[in-house]
DSSP file (Angstrom, degrees, kcal/mol; ACC not computed):
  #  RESIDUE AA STRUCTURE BP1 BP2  ACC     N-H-->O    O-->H-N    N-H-->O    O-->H-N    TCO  KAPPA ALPHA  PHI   PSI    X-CA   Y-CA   Z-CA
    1    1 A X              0   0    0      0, 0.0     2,-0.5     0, 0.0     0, 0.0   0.000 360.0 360.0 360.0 141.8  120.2  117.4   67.5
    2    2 A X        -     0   0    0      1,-0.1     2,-0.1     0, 0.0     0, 0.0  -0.809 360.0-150.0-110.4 122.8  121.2  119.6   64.8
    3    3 A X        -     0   0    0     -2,-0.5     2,-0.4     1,-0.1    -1,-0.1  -0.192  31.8 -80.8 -90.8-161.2  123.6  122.6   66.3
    4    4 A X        -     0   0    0     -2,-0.1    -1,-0.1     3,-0.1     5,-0.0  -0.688  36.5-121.2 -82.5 131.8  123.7  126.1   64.7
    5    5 A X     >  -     0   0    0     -2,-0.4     4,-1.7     1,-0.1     5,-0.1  -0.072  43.1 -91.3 -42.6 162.0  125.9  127.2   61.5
    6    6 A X  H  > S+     0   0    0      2,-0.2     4,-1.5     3,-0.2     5,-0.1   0.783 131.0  39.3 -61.3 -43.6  128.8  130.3   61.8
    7    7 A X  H >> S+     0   0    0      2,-0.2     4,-0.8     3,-0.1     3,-0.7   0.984 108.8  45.1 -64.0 -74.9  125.7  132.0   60.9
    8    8 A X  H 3> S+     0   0    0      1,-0.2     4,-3.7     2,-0.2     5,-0.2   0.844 119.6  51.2  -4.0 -58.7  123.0  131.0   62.2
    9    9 A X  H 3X S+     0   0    0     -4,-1.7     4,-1.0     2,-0.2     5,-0.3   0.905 110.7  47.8 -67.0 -49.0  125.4  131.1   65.4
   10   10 A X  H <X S+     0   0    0     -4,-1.5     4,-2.0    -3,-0.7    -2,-0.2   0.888 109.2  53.7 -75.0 -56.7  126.6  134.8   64.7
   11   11 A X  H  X S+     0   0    0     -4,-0.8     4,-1.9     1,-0.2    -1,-0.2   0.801 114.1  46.2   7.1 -74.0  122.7  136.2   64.1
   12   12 A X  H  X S+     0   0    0     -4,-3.7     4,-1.0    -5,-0.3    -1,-0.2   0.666 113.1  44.0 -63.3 -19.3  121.9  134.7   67.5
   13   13 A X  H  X S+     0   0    0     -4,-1.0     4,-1.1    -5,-0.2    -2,-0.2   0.861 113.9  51.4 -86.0 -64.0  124.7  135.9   69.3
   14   14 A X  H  X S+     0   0    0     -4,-2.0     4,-1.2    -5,-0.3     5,-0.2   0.819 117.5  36.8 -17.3 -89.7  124.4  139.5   67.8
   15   15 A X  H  X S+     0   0    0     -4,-1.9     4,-2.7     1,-0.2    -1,-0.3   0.733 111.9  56.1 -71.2 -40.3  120.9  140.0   68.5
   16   16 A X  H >X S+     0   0    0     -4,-1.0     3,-2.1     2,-0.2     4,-1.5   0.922 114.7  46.3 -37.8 -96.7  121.0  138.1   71.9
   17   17 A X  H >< S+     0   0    0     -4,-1.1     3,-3.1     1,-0.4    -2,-0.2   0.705 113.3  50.6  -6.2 -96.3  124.1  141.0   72.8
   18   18 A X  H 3X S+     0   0    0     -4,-1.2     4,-2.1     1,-0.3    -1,-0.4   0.504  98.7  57.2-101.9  28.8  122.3  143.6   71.7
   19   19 A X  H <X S+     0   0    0     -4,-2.7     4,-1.1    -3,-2.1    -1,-0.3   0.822 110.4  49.6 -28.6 -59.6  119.4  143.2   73.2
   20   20 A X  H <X S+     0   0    0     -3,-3.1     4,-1.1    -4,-1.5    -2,-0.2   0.919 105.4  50.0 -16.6-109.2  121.2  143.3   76.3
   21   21 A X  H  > S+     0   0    0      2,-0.2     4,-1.3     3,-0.1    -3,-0.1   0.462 111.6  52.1  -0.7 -75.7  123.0  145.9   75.9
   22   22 A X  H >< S+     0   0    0     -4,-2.1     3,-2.3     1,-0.2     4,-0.5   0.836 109.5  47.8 -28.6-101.7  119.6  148.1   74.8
   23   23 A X  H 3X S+     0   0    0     -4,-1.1     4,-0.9     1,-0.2    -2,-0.2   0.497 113.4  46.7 -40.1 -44.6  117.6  147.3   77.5
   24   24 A X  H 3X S+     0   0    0     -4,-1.1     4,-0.6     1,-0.2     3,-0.3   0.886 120.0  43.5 -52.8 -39.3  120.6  148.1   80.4
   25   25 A X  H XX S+     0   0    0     -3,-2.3     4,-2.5    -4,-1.3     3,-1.8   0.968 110.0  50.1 -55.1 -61.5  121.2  151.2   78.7
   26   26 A X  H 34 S+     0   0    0     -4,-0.5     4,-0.3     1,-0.3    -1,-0.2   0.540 119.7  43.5 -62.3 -11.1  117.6  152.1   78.1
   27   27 A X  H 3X S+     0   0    0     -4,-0.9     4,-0.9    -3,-0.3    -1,-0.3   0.335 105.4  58.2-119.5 -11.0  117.2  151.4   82.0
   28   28 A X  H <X S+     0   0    0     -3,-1.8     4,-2.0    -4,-0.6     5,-0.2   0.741 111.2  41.9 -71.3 -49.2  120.4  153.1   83.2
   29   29 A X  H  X S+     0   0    0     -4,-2.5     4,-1.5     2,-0.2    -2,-0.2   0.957 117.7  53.0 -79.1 -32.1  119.0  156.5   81.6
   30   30 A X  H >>>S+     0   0    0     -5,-0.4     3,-1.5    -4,-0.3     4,-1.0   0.904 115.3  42.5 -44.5 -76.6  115.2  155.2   83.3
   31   31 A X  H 3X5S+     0   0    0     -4,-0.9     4,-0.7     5,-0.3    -1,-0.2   0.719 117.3  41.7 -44.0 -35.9  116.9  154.9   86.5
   32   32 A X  H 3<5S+     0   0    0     -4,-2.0    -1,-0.3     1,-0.2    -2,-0.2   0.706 124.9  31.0-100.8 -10.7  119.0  158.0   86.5
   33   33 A X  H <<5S+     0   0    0     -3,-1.5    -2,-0.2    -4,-1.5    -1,-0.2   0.486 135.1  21.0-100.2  -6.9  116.4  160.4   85.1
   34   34 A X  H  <5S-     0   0    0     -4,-1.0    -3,-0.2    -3,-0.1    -2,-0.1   0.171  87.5-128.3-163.6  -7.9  113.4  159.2   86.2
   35   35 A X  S  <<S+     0   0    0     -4,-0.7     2,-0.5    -5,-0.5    -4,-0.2   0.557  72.6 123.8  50.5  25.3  114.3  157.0   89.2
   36   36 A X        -     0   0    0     -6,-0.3    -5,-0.3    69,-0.1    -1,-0.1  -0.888  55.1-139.2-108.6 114.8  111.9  154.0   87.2
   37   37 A X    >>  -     0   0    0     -2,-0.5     4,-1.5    -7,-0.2     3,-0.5  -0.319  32.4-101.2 -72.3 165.3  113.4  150.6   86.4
   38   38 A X  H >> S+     0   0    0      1,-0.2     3,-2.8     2,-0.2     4,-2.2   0.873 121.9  52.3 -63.6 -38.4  112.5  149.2   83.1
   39   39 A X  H 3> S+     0   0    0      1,-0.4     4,-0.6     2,-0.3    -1,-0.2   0.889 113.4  45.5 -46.0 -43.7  109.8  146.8   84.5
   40   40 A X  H <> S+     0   0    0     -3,-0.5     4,-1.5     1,-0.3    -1,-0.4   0.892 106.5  55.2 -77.2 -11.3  108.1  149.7   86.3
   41   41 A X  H <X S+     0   0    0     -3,-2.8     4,-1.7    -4,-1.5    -1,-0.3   0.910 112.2  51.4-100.4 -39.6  108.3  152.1   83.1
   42   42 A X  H >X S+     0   0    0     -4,-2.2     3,-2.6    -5,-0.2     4,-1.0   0.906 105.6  50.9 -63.7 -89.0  106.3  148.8   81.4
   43   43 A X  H 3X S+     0   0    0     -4,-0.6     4,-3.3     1,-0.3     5,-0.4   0.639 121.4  33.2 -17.9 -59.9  103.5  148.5   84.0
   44   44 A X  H 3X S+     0   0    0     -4,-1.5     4,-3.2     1,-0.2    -1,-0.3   0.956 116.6  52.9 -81.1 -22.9  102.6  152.2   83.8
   45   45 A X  H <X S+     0   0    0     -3,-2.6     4,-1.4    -4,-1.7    -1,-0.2   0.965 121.6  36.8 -63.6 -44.3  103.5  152.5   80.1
   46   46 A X  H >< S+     0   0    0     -4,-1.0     3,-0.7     1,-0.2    -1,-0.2   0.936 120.8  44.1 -51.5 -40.3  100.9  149.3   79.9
   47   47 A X  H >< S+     0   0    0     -4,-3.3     3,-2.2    -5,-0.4     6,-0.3   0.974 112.8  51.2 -78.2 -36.8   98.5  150.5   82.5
   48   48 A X  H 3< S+     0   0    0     -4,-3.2    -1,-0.3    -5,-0.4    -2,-0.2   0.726 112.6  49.1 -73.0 -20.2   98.4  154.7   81.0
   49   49 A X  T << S+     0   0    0     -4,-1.4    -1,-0.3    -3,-0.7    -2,-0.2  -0.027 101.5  93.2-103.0  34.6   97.6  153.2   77.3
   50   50 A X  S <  S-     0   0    0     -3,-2.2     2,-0.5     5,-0.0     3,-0.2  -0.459  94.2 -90.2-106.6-163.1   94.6  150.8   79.0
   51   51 A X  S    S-     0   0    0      3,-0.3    -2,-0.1     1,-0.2    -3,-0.1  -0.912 111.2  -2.3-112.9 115.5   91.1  151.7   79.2
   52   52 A X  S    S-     0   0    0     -2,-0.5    -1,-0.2     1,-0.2    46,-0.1   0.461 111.4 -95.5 106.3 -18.3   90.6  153.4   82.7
   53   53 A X  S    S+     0   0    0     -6,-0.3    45,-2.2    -3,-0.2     2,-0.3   0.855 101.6  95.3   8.6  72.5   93.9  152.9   83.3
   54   54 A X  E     -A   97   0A   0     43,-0.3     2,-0.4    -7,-0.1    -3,-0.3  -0.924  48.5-177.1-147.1 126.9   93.5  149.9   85.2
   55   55 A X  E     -A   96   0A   0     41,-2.8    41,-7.3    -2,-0.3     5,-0.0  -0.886  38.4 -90.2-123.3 178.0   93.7  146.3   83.8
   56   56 A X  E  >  -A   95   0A   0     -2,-0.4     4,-0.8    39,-0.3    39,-0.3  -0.245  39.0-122.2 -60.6 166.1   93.2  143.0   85.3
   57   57 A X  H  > S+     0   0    0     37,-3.3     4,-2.4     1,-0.2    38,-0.1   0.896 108.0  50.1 -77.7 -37.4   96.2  141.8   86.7
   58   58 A X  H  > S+     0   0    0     36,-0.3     4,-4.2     2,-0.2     5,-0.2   0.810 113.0  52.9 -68.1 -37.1   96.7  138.3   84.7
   59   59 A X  H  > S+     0   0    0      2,-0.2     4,-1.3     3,-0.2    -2,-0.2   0.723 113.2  41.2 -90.1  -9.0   96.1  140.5   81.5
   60   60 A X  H  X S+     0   0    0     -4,-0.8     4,-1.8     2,-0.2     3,-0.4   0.960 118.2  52.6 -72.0 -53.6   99.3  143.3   82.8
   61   61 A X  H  X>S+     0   0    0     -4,-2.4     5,-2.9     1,-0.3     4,-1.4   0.871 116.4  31.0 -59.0 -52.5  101.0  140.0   83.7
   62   62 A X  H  <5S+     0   0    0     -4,-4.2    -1,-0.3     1,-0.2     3,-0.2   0.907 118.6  54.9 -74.0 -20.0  100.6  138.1   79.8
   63   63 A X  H  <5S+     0   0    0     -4,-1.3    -1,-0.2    -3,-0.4    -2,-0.2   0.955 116.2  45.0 -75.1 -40.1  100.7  142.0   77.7
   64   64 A X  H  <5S-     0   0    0     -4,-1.8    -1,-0.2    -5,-0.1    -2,-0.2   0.708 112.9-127.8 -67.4 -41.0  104.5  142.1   80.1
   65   65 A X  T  <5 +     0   0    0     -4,-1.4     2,-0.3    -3,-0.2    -3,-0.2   0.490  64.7 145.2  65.9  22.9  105.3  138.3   79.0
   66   66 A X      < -     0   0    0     -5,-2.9    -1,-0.2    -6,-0.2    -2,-0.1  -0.620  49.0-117.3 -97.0 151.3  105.6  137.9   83.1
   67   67 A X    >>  -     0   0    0     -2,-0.3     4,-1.2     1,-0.1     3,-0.6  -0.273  33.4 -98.8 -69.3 173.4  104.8  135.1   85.1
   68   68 A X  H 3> S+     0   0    0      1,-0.2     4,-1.1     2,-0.2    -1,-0.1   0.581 117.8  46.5 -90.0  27.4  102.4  135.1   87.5
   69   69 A X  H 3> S+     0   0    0      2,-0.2     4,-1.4     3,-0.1    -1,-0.2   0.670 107.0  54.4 -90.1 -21.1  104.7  135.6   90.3
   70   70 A X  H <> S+     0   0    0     -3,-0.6     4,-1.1     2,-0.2     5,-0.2   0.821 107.4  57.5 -89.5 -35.1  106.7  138.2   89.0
   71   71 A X  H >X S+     0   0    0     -4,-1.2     4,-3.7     1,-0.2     3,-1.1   0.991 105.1  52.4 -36.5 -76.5  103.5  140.0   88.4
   72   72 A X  H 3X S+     0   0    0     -4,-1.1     4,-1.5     1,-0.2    -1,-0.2   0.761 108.6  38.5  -2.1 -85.1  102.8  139.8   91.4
   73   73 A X  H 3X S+     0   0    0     -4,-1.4     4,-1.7     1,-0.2    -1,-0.2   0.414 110.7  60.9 -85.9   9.4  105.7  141.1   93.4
   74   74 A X  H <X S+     0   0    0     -4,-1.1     4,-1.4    -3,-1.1    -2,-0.2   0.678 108.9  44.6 -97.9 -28.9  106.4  143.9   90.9
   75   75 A X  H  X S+     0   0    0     -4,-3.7     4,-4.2    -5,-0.2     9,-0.2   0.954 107.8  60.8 -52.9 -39.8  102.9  145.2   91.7
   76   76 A X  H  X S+     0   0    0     -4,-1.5     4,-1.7     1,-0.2    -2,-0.2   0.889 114.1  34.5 -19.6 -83.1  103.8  144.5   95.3
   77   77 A X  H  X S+     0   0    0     -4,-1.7     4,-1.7     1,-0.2    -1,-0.2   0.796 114.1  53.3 -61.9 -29.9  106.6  147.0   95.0
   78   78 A X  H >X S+     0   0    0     -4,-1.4     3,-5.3     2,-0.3     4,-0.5   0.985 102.4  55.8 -77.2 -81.3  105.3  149.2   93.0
   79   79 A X  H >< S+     0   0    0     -4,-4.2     3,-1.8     1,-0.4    -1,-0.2   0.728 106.6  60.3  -0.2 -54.0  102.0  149.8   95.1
   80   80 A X  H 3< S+     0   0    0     -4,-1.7    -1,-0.4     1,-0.2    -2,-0.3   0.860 100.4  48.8 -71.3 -25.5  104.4  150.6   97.9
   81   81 A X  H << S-     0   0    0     -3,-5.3    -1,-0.2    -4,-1.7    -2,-0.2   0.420 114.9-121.0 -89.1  17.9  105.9  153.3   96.2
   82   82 A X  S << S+     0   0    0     -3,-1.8    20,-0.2    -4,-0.5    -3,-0.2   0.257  79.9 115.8  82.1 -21.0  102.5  154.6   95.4
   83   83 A X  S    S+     0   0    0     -5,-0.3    19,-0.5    18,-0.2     2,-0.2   0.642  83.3  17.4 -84.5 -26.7  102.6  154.5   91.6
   84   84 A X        -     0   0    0     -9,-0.2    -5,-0.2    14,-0.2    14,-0.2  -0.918  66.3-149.3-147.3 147.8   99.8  151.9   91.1
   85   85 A X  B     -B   97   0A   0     12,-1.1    12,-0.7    -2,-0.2     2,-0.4   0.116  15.7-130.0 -90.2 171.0   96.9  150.3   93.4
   86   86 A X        -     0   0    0     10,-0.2     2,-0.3    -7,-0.1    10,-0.2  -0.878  25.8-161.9-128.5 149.4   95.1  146.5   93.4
   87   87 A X        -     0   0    0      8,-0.4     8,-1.5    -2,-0.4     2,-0.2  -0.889  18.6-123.2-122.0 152.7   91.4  146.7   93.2
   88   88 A X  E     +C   94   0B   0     -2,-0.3     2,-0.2     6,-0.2     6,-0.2  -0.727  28.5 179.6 -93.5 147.6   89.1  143.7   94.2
   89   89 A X  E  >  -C   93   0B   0      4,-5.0     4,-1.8     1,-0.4     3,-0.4  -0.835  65.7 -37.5-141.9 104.1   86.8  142.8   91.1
   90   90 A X  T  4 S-     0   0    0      1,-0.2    -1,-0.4    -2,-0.2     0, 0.0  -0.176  96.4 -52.3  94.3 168.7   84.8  139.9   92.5
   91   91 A X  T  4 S+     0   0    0      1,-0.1    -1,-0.2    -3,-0.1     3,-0.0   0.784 138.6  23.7 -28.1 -51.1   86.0  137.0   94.8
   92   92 A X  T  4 S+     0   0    0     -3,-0.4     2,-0.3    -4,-0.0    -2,-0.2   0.413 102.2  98.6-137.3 -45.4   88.7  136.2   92.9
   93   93 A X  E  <  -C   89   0B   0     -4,-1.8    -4,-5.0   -37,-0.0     2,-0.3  -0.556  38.3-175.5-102.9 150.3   89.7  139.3   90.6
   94   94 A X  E     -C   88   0B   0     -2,-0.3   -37,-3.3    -6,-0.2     2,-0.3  -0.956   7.9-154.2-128.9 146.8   92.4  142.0   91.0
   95   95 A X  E     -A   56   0A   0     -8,-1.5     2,-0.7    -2,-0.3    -8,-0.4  -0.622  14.8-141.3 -78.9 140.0   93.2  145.0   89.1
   96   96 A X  E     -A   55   0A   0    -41,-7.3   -41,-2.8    -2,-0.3     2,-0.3  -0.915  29.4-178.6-111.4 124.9   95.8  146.8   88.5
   97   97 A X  E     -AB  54  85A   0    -12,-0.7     2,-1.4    -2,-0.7   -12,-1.1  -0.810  21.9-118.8-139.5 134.1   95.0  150.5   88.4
   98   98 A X        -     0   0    0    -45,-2.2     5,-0.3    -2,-0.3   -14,-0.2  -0.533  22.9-144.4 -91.0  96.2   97.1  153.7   87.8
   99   99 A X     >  -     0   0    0     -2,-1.4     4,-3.4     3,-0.1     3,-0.4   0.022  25.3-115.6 -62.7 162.8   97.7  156.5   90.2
  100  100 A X  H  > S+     0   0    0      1,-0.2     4,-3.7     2,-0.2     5,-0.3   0.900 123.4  49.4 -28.2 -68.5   98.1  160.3   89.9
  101  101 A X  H  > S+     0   0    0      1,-0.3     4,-3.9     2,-0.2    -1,-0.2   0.838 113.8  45.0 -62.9 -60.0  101.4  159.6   91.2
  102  102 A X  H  > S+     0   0    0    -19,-0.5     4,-2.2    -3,-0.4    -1,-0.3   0.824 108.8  50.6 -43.0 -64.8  101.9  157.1   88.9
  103  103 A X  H  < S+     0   0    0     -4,-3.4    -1,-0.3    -5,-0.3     4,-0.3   0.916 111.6  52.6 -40.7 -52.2  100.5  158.9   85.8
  104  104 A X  H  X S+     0   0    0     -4,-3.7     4,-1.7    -5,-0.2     3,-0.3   0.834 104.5  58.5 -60.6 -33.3  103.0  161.9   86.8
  105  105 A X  H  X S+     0   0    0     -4,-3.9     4,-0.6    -5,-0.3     5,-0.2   0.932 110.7  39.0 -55.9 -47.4  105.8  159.3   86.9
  106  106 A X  H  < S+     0   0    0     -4,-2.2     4,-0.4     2,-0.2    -1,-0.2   0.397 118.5  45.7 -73.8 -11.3  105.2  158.2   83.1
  107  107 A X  H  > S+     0   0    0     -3,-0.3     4,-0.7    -4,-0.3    -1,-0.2   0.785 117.2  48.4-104.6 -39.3  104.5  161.8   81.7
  108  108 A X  H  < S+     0   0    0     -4,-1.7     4,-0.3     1,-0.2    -2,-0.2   0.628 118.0  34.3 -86.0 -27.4  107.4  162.8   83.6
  109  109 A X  T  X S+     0   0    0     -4,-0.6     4,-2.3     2,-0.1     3,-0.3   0.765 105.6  80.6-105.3 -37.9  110.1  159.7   82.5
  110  110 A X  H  > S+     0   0    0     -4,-0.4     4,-3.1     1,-0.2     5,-0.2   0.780  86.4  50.0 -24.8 -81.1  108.6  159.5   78.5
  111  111 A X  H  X S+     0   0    0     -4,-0.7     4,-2.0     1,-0.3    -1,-0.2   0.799 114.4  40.1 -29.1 -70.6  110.1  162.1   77.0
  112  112 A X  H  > S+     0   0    0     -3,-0.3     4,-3.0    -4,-0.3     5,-0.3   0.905 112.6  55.5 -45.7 -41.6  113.4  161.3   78.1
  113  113 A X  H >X S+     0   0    0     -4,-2.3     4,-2.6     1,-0.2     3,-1.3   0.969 111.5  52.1 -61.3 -68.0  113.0  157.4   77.5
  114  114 A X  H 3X S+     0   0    0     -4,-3.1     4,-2.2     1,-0.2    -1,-0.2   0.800 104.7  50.3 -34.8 -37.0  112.0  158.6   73.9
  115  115 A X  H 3X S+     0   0    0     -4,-2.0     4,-3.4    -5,-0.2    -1,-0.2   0.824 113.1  46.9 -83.0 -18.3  114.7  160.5   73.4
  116  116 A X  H <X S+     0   0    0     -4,-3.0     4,-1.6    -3,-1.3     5,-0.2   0.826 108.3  52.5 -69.9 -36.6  117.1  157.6   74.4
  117  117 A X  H  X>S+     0   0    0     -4,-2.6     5,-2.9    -5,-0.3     4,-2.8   0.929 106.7  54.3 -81.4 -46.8  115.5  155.1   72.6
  118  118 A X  H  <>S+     0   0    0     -4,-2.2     5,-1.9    -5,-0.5     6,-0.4   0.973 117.2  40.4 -45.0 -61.7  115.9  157.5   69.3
  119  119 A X  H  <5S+     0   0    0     -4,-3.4    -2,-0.2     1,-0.2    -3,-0.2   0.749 119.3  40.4 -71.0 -25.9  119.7  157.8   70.0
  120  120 A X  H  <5S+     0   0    0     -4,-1.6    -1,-0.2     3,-0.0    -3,-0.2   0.882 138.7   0.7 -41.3 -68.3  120.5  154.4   71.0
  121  121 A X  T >X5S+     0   0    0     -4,-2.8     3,-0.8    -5,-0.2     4,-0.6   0.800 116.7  49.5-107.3 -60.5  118.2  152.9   68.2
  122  122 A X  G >4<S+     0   0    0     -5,-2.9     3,-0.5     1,-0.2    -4,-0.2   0.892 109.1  50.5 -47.8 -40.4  116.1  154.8   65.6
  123  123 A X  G 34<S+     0   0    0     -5,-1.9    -1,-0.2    -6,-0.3    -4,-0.1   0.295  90.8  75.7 -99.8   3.3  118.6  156.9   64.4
  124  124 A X  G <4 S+     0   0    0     -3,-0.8     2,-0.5    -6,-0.4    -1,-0.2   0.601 101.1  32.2 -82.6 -11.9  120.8  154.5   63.9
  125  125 A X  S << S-     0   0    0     -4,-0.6     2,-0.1    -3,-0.5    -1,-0.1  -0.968  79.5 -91.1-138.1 161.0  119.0  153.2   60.6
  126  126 A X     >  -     0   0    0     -2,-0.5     4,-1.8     1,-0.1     5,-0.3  -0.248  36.4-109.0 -45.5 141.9  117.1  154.0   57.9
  127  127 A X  H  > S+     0   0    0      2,-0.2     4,-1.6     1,-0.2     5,-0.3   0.960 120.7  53.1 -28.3 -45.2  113.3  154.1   57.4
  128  128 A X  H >> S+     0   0    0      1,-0.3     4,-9.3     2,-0.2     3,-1.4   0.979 110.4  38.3 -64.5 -58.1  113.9  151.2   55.4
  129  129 A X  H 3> S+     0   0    0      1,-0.3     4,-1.2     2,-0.2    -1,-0.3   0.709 111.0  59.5 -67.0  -6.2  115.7  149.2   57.5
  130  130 A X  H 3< S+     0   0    0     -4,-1.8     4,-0.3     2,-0.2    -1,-0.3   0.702 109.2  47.8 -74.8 -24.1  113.7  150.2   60.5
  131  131 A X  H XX S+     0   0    0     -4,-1.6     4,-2.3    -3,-1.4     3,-1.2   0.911 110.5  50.6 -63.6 -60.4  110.7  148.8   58.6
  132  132 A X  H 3X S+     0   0    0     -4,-9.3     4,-0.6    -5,-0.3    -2,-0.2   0.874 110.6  49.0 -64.2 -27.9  112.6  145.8   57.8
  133  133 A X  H 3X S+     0   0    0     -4,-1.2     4,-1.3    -5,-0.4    -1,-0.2   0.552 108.6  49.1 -72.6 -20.4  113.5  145.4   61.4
  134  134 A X  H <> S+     0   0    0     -3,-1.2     4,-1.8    -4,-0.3     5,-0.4   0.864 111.2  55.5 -82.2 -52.6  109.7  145.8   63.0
  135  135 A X  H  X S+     0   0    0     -4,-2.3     4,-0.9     1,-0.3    -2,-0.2   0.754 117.4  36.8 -59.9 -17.6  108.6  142.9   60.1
  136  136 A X  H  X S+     0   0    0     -4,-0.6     4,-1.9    -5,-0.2     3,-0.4   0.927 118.1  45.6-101.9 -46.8  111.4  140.6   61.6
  137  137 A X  H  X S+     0   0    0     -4,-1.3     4,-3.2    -3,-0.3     5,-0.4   0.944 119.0  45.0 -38.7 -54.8  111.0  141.5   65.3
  138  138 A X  H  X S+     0   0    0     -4,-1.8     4,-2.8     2,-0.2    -1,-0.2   0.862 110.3  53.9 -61.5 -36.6  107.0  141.1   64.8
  139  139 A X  H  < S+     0   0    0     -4,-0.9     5,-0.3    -5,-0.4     3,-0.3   0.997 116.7  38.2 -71.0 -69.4  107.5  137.8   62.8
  140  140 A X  H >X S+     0   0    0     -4,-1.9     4,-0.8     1,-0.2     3,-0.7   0.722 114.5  58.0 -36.8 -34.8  109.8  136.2   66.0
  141  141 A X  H 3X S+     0   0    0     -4,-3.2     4,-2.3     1,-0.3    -1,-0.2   0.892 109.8  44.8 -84.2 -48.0  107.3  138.0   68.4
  142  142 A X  H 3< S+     0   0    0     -4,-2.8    -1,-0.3    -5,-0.4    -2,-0.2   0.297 109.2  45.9 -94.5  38.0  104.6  136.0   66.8
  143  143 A X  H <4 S+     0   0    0     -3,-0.7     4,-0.4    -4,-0.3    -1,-0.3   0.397 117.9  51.1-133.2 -28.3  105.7  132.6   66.5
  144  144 A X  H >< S+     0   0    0     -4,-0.8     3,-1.0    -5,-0.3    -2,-0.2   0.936 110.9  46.4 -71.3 -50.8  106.9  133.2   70.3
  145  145 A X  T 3< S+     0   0    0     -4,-2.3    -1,-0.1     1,-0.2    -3,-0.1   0.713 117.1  44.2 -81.0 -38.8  103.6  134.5   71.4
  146  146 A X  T 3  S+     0   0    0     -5,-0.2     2,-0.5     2,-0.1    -1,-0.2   0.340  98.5  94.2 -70.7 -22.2  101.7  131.4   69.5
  147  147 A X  S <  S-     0   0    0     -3,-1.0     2,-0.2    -4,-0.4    -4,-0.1  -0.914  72.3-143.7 -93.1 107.4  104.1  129.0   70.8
  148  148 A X        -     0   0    0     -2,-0.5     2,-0.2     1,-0.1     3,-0.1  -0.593  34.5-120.1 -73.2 125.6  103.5  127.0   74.2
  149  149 A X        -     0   0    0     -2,-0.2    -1,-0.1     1,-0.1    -5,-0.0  -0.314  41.9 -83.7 -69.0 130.2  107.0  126.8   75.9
  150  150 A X              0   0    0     -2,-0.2    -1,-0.1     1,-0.1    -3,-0.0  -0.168 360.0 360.0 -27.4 108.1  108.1  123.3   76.4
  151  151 A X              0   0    0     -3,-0.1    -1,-0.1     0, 0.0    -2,-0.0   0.132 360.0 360.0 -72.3 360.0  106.9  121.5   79.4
């Protein structure tokens, strides 16, 4: 097995880090402004751009990249706090559906999440390099997405 280069290795570490970083930051200002962690600001972000706002639940779970057990008990909670519903469709299928309360939560956290994500990230590069940065993210995203994890 072939290990990583002082590049390779630095690349990985880098982006690994801040990754991090983002997302705790971008979820410290959720949580303190908006009282939403990031997993719940996904679900409605997902569920408020669907059609209906409601999706099936296996289709919140794979647009999330969650298993289905974490699907699951993050509806769980979430339900209890009112912010989204299960529907039965069929024997077998459930929805995940977005309430008022829910809707008000996400119009209500956006803004701010936007403006965090601009200081943290946008405005930290150019157009160019923001360009270059979706084309690399999107190339990793789709060789991840395409890829069955190891068994």
């Amino acid at each position: 097995m072939q290990g990583l280069t002082e590049r390779e290795l630095r690349a990985w570490r880098t982006s690994f880090q801040m990754l991090q970083v983002l997302r705790a930051r971008l979820g410290q200002q959720l949580q303190a402004d908006s009282g939403l962690s990031n997993a719940e600001y996904s679900v409605l972000v997902l569920l408020s751009e669907a059609p209906d706002r409601r999706l099936r639940a296996y289709e919140l779970g794979h647009a999330a990249g969650w298993e289905k057990s974490r699907t699951h008990h993050q509806l769980t909670r979430m339900c209890k706090r009112g912010l989204v519903t299960r529907e039965r469709s069929g024997s077998r299928g459930v929805y995940a559906a977005l309430t008022e309360k829910g809707l008000t939560a996400i119009k209500d956290a956006a803004p701010g999440h936007a403006q965090e994500v601009r200081r943290l990230f946008v405005d930290r590069l150019t157009p160019e390099e923001l360009d270059q940065f979706a084309a690399i993210a999107a190339k990793i995203l789709d060789n991840l997405q395409t890829q069955q994890p190891p068994q």
